[in-house]
C-alpha positions in Angstrom: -42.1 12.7 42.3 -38.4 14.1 41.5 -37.2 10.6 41.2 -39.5 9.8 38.9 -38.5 12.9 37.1 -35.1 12.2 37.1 -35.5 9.0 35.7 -37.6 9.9 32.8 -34.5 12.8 32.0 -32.1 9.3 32.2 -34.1 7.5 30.0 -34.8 10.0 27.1 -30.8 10.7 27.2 -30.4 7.0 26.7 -33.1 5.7 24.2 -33.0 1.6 24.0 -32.6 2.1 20.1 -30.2 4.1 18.9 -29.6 4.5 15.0 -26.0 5.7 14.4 -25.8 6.7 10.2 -22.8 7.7 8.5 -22.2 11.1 7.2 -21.2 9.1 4.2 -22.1 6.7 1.9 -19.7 4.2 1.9 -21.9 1.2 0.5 -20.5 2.1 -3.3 -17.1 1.9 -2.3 -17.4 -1.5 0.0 -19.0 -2.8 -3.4 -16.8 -2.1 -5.6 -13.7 -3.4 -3.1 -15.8 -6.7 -3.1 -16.0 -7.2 -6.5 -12.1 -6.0 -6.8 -11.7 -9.3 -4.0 -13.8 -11.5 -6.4 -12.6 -10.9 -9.5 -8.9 -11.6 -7.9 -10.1 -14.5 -6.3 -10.9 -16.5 -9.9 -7.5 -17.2 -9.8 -5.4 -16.4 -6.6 -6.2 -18.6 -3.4 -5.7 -16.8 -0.4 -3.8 -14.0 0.4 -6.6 -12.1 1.6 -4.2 -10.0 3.7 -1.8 -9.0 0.9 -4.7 -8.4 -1.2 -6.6 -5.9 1.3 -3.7 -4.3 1.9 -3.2 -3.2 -1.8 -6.3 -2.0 -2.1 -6.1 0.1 1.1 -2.8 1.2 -0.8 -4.9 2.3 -3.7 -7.7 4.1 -1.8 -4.9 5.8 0.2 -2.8 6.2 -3.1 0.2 5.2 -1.5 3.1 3.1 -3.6 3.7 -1.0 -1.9 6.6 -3.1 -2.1 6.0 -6.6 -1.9 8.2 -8.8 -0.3 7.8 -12.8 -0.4 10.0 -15.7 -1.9 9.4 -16.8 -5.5 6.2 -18.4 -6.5 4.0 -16.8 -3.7 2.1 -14.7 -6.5 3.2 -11.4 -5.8 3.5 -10.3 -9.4 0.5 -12.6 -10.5 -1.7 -10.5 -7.7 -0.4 -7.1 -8.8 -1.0 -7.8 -12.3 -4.7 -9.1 -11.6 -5.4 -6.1 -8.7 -4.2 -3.9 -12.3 -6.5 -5.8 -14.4 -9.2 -5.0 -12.3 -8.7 -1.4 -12.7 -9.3 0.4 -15.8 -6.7 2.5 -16.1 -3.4 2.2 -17.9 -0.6 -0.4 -16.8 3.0 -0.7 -17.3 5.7 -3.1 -15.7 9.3 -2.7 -16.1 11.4 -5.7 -15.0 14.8 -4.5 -13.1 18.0 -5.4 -14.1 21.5 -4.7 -12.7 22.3 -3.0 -16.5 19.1 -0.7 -16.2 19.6 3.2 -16.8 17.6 5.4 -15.5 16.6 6.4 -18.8 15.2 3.0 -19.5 12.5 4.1 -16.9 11.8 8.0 -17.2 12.6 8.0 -21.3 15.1 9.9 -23.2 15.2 12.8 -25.9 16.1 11.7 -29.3 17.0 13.8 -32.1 14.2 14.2 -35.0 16.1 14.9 -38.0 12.5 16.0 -39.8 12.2 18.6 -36.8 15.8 19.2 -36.4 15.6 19.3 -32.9 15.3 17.1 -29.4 12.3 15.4 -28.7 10.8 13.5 -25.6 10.4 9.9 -25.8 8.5 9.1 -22.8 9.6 5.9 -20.8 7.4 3.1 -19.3 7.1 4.9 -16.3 4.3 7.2 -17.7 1.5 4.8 -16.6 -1.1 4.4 -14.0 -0.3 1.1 -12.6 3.6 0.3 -12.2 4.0 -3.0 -11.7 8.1 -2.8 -10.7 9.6 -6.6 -11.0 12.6 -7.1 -8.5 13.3 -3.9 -7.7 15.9 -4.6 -5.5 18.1 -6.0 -8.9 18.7 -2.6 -9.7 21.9 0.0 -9.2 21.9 3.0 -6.7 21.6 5.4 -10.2 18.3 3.5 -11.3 17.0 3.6 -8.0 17.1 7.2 -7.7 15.3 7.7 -10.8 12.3 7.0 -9.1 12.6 9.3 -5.9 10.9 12.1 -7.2 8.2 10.5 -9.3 7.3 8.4 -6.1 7.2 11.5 -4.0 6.1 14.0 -5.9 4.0 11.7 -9.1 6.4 14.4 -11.2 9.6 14.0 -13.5 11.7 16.7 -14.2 14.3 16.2 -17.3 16.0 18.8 -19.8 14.4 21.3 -17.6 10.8 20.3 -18.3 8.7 19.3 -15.5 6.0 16.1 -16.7 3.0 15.9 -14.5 1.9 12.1 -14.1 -1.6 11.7 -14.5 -3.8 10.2 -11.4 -4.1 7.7 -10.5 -0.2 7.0 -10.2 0.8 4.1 -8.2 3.8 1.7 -8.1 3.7 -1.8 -6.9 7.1 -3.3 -6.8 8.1 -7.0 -5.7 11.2 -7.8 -4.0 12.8 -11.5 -3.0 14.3 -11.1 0.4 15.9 -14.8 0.1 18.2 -14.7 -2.9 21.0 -11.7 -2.7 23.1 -12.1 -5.3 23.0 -10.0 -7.9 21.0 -7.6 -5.7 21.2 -3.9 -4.1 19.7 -2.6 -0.8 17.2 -0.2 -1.5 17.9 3.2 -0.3 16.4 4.0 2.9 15.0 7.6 1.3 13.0 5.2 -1.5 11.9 2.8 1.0 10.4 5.9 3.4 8.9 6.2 0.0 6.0 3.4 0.2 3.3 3.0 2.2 3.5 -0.1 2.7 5.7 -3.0 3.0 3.8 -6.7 2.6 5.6 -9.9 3.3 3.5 -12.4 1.2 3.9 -15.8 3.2 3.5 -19.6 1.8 0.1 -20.5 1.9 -1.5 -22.9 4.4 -2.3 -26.7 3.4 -5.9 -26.3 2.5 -4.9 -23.5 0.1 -2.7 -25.6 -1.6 -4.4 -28.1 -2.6 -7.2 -25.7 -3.8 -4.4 -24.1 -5.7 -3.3 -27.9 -7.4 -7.0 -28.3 -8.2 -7.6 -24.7 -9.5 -4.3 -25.1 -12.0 -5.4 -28.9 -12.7 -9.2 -27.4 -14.0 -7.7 -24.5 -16.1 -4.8 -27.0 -17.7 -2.0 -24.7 -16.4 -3.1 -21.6 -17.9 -3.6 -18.4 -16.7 -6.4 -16.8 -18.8 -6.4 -12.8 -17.4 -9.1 -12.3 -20.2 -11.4 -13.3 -17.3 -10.7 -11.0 -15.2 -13.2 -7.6 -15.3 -12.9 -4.3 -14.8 -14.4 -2.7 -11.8 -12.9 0.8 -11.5 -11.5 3.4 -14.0 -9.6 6.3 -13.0 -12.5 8.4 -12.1 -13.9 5.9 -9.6 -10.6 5.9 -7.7 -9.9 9.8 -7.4 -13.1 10.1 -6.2 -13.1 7.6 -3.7 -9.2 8.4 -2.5 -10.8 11.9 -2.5 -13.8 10.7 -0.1 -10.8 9.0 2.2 -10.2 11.8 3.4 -12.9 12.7 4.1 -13.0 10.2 7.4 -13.6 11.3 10.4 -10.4 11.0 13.1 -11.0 12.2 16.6 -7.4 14.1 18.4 -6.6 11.6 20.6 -6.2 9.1 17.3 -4.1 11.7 16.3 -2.3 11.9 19.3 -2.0 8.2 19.6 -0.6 7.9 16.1 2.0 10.5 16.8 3.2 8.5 20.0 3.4 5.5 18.0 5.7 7.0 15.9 7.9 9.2 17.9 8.4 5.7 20.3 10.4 4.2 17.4 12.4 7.3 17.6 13.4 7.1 20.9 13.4 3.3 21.2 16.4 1.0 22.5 16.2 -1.2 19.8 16.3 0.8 16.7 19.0 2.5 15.0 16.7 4.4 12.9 12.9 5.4 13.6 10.4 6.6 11.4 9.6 9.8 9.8 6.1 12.2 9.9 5.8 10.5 6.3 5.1 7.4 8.3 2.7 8.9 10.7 0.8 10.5 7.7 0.7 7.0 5.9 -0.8 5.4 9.0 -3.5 8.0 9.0 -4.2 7.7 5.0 -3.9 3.9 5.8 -6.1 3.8 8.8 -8.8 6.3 6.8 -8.9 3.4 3.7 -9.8 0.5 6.4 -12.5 2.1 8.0 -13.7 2.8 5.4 -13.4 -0.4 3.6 -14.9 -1.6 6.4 -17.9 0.8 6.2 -17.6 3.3 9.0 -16.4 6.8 8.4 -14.7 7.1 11.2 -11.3 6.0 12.2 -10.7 3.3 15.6 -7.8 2.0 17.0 -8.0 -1.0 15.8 -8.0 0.6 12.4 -5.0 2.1 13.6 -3.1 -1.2 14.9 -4.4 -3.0 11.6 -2.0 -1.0 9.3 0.7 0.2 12.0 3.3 -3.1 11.0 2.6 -2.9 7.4 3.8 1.3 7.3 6.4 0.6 10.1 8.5 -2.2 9.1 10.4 -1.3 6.1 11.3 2.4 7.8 12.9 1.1 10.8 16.0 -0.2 11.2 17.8 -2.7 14.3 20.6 -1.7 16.2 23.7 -3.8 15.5 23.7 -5.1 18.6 19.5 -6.5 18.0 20.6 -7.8 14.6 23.2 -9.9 16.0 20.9 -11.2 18.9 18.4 -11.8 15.6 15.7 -9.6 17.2 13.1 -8.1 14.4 11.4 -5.0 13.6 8.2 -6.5 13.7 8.9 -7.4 17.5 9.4 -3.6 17.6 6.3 -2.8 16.7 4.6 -5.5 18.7 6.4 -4.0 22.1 5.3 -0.5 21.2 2.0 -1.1 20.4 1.6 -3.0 23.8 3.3 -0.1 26.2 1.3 2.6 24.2 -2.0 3.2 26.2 -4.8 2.9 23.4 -7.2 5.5 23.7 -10.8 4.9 24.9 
């Protein structure tokens, strides 16, 4: 008689069907990053990962360099991903004579008014699409430090709010070095993430050959439609945060980070900006993804793309031609992942 109590008790604390529902509605956003996907996808093959990873970018609103060698479609993506968005978009292409005033605007003197006035640069924008950053001067690149951080500008003493959304996407060449300047390490810590945008594979290529060989070599943008406007994304970067992350994703986050401080191999490690853009990063997957709730492989799925432009080899690794992403591979393998 108590066994068969006891095993009615296990069996209505374990029901066969259980129905798990999320505190949050996620099905809007998933829709609308599917459309984002397809609407991209009328003219870029591939790239799925690169893509994604912007649009985590955007739900987390965190700024993304894009690395790759020319003709991979890093500016082509980041005009399209813009183009699906309806919001306002800017690009400014750097040059080695750019001012920083050719970015954040100037004041001019109105001889009507007799006095200074404003004249706001390209920067005051939603979308910056950034061409070659790398092509411009230590002066130039500072110009953007606060904006990045802190989506402000302060000149003559007057403080300009950017309006939201305010993102930056800027596209670097890592193969051709003449002509170019090291970004800073305080702009780099700066974006969220870093994407390396690879060659694509055979079968893509000869998709892309028949895609250009349909539309005559022309790239007709006017196809492209709008699926968000700048309401749409503050809410849902507002309902990111709204993700649930248990402590010990907290905790494992934090030990990710704090390895590449102490870690053999790297000169430099990354900072609690990093460890907050894996969190932001990790919310946008899951989500994406439609759970609201954060797992570790939501975690290890945007770890590399935060990591990798923060940290920096030891002399010694660089000459033994050791990388940072092997970095991040090793820590990720001795950290214990939580259960």
């Amino acid at each position: 008689m108590e066994d068969n109590q006891s095993e009615t008790r296990d069996n209505q604390a374990t029901p066969e069907h259980v129905n798990f529902e999320n505190r949050i509605d996620l099905k809007p956003l998933q829709d609308h990053v599917e459309k984002i996907k397809t609407e991209i996808g009328k003219i870029i093959v591939g790239q799925n990962d690169m893509i994604e990873l912007l649009i985590i970018s955007i739900l987390s609103n965190g700024h993304t360099l894009i690395e790759g060698v020319p003709g991979v479609a890093k500016t082509v993506t980041a005009k399209l991903l813009a183009k699906t968005l309806n919001v306002d978009f800017s690009r400014i292409q750097f040059t080695p004579d750019l001012m920083p005033s050719d970015i954040l605007g100037t004041s001019i003197f109105n001889v009507k008014t007799n006095d200074f006035e404003y004249k706001k640069g390209p920067i005051f924008s939603n979308i910056i699409l950034i061409d070659e950053i790398n092509r411009a001067p230590a002066k130039t690149q500072a110009a953007l430090f606060e904006v990045m951080a802190e989506r402000q500008i302060t000149i003559d003493n007057n403080k300009f709010i950017m309006e939201a959304p305010f993102l930056v996407f800027a596209t670097q060449n890592p193969i051709e070095q003449e002509g170019t300047y090291r970004l800073p390490e305080a702009q780099l810590d700066r974006f969220l993430f870093k994407i390396d945008v690879d060659y694509p594979s055979l079968e893509d290529e000869v998709q892309i050959l028949v895609d250009n060989h349909k539309r005559e070599d022309k790239l007709d943008y006017s196809t492209i439609n709008a699926v968000l406007n700048a309401a749409d994304i503050t809410k849902y970067q507002s309902l990111i945060k709204q993700i649930l992350v248990e402590d010990h994703l907290l905790h494992y986050i934090a030990s990710i980070v704090n390895n590449t401080r102490a870690n053999a191999n790297l000169y430099l490690g990354a900072s609690p900006r990093a460890s907050i853009a894996i969190l932001n990063a990790a919310k946008a997957n899951a989500a994406i993804n439609g759970r609201d709730f954060v797992t570790p492989d939501d975690i290890k799925r945007c770890t590399k793309a935060v990591l990798k432009h923060r940290l920096v080899l030891t002399p010694e690794r660089e000459m033994e031609a050791f990388t940072v992403e092997k970095v991040i591979d090793q820590i990720l393998e001795t950290i214990e992942i939580p259960r």
